[in-house]
Each structure stands twice: as structure tokens, then as C-alpha cells.
C-alpha positions in Angstrom: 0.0 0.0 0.0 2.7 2.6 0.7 4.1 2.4 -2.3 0.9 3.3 -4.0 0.5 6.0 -1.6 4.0 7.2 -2.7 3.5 7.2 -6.1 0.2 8.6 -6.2 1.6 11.6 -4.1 4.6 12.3 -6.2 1.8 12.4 -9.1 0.0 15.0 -7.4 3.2 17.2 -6.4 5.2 16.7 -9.6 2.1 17.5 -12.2 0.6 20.4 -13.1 -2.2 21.3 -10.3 -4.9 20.7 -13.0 -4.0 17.0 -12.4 -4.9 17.5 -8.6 -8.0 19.7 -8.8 -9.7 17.1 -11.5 -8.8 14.6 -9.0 -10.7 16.6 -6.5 -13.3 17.2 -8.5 -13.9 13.1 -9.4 -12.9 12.2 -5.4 -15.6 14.8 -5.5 -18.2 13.1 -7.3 -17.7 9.6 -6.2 -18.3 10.7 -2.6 -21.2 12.6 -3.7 -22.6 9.1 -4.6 -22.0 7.7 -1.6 -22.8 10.9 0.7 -25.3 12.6 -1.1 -28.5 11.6 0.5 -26.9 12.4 3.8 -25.3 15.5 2.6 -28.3 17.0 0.9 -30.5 15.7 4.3 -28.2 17.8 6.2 -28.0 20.8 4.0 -32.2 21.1 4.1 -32.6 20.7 7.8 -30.1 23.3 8.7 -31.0 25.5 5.8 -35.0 24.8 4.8 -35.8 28.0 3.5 -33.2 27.1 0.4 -34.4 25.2 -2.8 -32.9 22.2 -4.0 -30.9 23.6 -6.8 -28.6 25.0 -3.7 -28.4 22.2 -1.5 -27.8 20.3 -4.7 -24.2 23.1 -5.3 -23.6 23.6 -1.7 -23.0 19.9 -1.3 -21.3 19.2 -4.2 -18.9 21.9 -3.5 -18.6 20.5 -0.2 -17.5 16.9 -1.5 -15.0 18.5 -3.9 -13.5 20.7 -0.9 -13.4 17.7 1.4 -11.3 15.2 -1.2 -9.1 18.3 -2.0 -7.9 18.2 1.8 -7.8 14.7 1.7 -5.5 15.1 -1.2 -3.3 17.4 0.5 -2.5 15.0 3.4 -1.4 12.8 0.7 0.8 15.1 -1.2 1.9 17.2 1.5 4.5 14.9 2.1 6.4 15.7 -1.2 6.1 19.0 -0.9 8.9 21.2 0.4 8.8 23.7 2.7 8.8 26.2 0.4 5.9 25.1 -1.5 3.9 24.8 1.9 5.2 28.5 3.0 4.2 29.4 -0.2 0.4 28.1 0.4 -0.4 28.9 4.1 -0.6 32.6 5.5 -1.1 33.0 9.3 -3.6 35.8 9.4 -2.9 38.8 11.7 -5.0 37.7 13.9 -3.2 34.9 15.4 -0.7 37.1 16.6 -2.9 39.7 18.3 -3.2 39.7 21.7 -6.6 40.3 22.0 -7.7 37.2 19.9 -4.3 35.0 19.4 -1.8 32.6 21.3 -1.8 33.7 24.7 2.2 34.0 26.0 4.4 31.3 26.4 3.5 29.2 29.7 0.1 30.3 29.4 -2.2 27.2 28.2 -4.6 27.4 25.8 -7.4 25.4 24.2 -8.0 25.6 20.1 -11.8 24.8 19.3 -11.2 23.5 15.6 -14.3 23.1 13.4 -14.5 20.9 10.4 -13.9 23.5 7.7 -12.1 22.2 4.1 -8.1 22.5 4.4 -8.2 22.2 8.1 -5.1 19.8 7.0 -3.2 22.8 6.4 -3.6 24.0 9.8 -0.4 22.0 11.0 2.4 24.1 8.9 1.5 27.2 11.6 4.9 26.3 13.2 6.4 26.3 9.7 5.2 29.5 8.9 5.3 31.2 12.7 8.9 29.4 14.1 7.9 31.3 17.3 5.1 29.4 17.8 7.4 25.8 17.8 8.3 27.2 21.4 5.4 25.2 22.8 4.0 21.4 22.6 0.7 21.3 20.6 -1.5 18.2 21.0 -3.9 17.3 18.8 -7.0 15.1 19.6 -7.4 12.7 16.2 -9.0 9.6 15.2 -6.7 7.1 13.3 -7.5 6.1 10.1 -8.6 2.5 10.0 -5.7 1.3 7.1 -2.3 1.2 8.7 -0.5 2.1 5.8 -2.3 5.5 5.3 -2.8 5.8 8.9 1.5 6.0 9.0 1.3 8.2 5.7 -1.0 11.3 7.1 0.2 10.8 10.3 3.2 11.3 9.7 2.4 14.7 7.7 0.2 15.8 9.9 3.6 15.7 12.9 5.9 17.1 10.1 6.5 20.4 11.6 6.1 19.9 15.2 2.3 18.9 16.2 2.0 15.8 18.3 -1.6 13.8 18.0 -3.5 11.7 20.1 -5.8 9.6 19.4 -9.1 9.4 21.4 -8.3 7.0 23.4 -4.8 8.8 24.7 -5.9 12.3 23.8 -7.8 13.3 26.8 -4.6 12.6 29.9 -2.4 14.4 27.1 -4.3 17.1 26.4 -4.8 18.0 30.1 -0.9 17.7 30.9 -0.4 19.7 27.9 -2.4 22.7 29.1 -1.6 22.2 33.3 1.7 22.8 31.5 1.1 25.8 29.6 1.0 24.4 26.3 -1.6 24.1 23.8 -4.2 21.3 22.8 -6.9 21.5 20.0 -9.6 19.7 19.6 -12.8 19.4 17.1 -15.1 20.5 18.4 -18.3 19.9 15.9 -17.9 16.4 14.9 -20.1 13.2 15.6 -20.0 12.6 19.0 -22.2 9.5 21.0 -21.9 11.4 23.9 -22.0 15.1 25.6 -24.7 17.9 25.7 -27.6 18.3 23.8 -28.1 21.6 22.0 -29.9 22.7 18.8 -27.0 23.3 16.0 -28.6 25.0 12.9 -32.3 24.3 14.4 -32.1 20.5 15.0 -30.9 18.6 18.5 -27.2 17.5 18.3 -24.8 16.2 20.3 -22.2 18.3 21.0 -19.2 17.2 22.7 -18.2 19.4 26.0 -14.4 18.3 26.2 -12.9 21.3 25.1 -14.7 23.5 27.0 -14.3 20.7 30.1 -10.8 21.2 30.1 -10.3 25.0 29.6 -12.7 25.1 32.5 -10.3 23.2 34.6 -7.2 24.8 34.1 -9.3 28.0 33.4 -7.0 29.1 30.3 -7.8 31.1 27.5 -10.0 29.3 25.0 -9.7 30.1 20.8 -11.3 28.9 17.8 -9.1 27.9 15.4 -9.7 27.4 11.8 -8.5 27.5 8.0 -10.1 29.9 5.9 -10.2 28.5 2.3 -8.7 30.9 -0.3 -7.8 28.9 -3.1 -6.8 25.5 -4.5 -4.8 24.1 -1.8 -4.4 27.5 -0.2 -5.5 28.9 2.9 -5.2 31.9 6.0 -5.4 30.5 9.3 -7.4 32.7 11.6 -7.9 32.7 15.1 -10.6 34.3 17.4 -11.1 34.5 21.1 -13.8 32.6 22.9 -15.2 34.9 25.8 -16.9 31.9 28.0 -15.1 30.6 30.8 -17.0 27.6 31.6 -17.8 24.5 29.8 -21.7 24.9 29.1 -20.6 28.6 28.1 -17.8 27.7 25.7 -19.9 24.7 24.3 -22.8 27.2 23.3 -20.5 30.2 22.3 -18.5 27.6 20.2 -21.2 26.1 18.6 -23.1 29.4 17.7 -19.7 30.7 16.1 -19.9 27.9 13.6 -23.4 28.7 13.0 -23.0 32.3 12.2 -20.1 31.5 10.0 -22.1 29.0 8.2 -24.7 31.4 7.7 -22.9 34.3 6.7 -21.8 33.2 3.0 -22.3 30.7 0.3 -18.1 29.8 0.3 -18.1 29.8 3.8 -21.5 27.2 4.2 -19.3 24.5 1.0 -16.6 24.5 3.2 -17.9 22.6 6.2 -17.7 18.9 5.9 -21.3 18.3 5.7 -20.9 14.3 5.2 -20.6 13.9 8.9 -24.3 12.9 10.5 -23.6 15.2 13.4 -27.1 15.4 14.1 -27.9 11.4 14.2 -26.6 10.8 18.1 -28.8 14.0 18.7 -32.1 13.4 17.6 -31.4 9.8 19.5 -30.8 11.6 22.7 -33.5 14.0 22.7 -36.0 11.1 21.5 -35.2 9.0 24.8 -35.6 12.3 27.1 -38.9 13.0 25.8 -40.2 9.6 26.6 
């Protein structure tokens, strides 16, 4: 398998980018066709005033954005650092005080959401050297081939970031923070467990672990996300939480993602809207209504 993995990357990296974004665009389509019902499900429940004809290009765009990141954890690999520099910009805002990394020995808590080229997120300490100065954990499920699960992780840890998976992810993410460093975490994916709270007008589970452990160690809290400006291309943007308790940070995250997803076409294609976040929900709020 590795050697397919390999080859197929050096493809992407070594061709002309056409190759990769027709890739995208057919990785695009076949996950459409396995996806779509639950895509387009999605799309009308959180959006029901829209007509099919959007849900229809929303979610399309959607698939094509989400096997473009998958191809970059592929290629990434093959890809210098120069190429990478070349394709990440750490927005302004990351910096500030008011809404960035808080100082060194200060822990912190990144609220991720599932936005396209969220990938990309891990050359920050490529880009930023100053921010190598601390451990980052991330919380991450492995993929379920070995091969591939050695491949991405592998460039996902290229420049400094250190996952965990589930299992581990909690105990490390704590020490991380008790010790002033940072942990990030998704914050809007499928989850069996947590709260339940009504995400784009329909009950969902939400998971409170983030906001669980910036509660603990009472440390700043941030979202943390990759805003999408081209093929492979992205600004990573960061913005302050004001919450200081886990309900609090739970809700303030989770309305965040709603606004954003509300506020623009672009913005609403690049959420990974394959996941059945709402599924565990509805289940939940069924068995505390009987």
C-alpha cells in the first residue's frame, strides 16, 4: 500500500495542479454518490428555506472541498517547505493579543471546526517558528488502514504537532495545558456522547471536552480554523472565545460555527457536511422525551 500511496503523491506534487483539482473534483463526485442523500438531508434541515438547486451546489462543492484536503494529506508529504510557506498565511490575527496565542507558559485550548483545508492547519509552526516554542496536541482519530494511517500521520507531525488519538488524547491534552501548552480539539464532529443543543435548528450532540478542560485549568480558550482561499491554499485565523465555563464555551462555540455558516455561500461548501452530526442528537433527545 505505501508504495501506492508514494507514487500517487509524487503524481500529485510533480504534475501540473490541474491534475490534482480534476482529481478533486472526481474524489468529488464519487463521494457525492455515496454521501449525497446524507449530505443533501443535512443541507435542508439546517438550511430549509433554500431550494434544491442549492443544497444540490452547496454539497457538491462541499464533497470536492473535502477530497481536495484529503489530497493534501497525501501530497503534503512531497512538498517542500517552500511550496507549503508558499500556500499557508497565518492571518494577523493569530498574533494579536486580544484574539491569538496567549504568551508562552500560558495554556490554551483551540476549538477546531470541520472546515475544508483544516489539514493545512499543521504548517502554523512552519510559517510562525515562534510558535514551535510550545507542545501542541492534537485530539485525532486514526484512520482505520495502517498504511495510510503512518502516511498522514506522519504529515500531519511534520512540523512539530503531536496527535493523540481518542483513546490517549484526553490525559495528554490535560498535561499539555496544566503545563502551559496548547491542545486543539474538534469541536463539531459526531459525537455519542455530551450535551444536547440545537445546531442550525435541529438537536445534536455536542461534545463538552474542550470547553471541560479550559474550564479546569481555566485558560484562555480560541477557535481555530483555516479559511479557504484557493486550491490548496488557505489563512489561518484565530478568534477569542469569551466563556469561561464548559456549558458557556460549548454554546459560544457552537453558535460561532453557526453564524459563520450562515454568513456566505463559500463559507457554508466548506464545512464537511458528510458527517451525521445530528444522528446521536435526535437519539438523545428522542429517549428524554419519553
Amino acid at each position: 500500500m505505501r508504495p501506492l500511496i508514494v507514487t500517487y503523491a509524487w503524481l500529485l506534487t510533480r504534475l501540473p495542479e490541474a491534475f490534482a483539482r480534476v482529481n478533486a473534483a472526481l474524489l468529488g463526485e464519487i463521494l457525492w454518490l455515496i454521501r449525497g442523500k446524507l449530505i443533501s438531508r443535512n443541507l435542508a434541515r439546517a438550511f430549509p428555506a433554500k431550494n434544491a438547486a442549492w443544497v444540490h451546489r452547496i454539497g457538491h462543492t462541499s464533497c470536492r472541498r473535502t477530497a481536495e484536503m484529503g489530497l493534501f494529506s497525501i501530497a503534503s508529504p512531497m512538498m517542500s517547505e517552500a511550496e507549503i510557506q508558499d500556500r499557508v498565511v497565518v492571518d494577523d490575527s493569530v498574533m494579536s493579543a486580544e484574539h491569538g496565542m496567549p504568551p508562552k507558559g500560558t495554556g490554551a485550548v483551540l476549538f477546531v471546526p470541520h472546515f475544508a483545508l483544516m489539514e493545512m492547519m499543521t504548517a502554523i509552526m512552519l510559517v510562525r517558528p515562534e510558535l514551535a516554542k510550545r507542545e501542541w496536541i492534537v485530539i485525532y482519530r486514526p484512520l482505520d488502514q495502517p498504511a495510510a494511517e503512518r502516511w498522514v500521520k506522519e504529515a500531519r507531525e511534520r512540523f512539530g504537532m503531536k496527535l493523540a488519538s481518542r483513546r490517549e488524547g484526553f490525559a495528554r491534552s490535560m498535561k499539555a495545558v496544566r503545563e502551559g501548552h496548547v491542545t486543539a480539539i474538534l469541536f463539531d464532529q459526531t459525537t455519542q456522547t455530551g450535551s444536547i443543543w440545537r445546531f442550525l435548528g435541529s438537536p445534536c450532540a455536542v461534545t463538552e471536552l474542550p470547553g471541560i478542560i479550559a474550564q479546569r485549568f481555566k485558560c484562555p480558550s480560541r477557535i481555530f480554523w483555516a479559511d479557504r482561499t484557493g486550491f490548496w491554499r488557505c489563512r489561518l485565523r484565530m478568534e477569542a472565545l469569551q466563556a469561561t465555563d464548559s456549558i458557556g464555551l460549548t454554546i459560544e462555540s457552537n453558535n460561532w460555527l453557526e453564524d459563520k455558516l450562515r454568513s456566505n455561500e463559500d463559507t457554508c461548501a466548506n464545512w464537511l457536511w458528510a458527517h451525521d452530526r445530528w444522528k446521536h442528537g435526535e437519539a438523545m433527545f428522542k429517549k428524554l422525551g419519553e
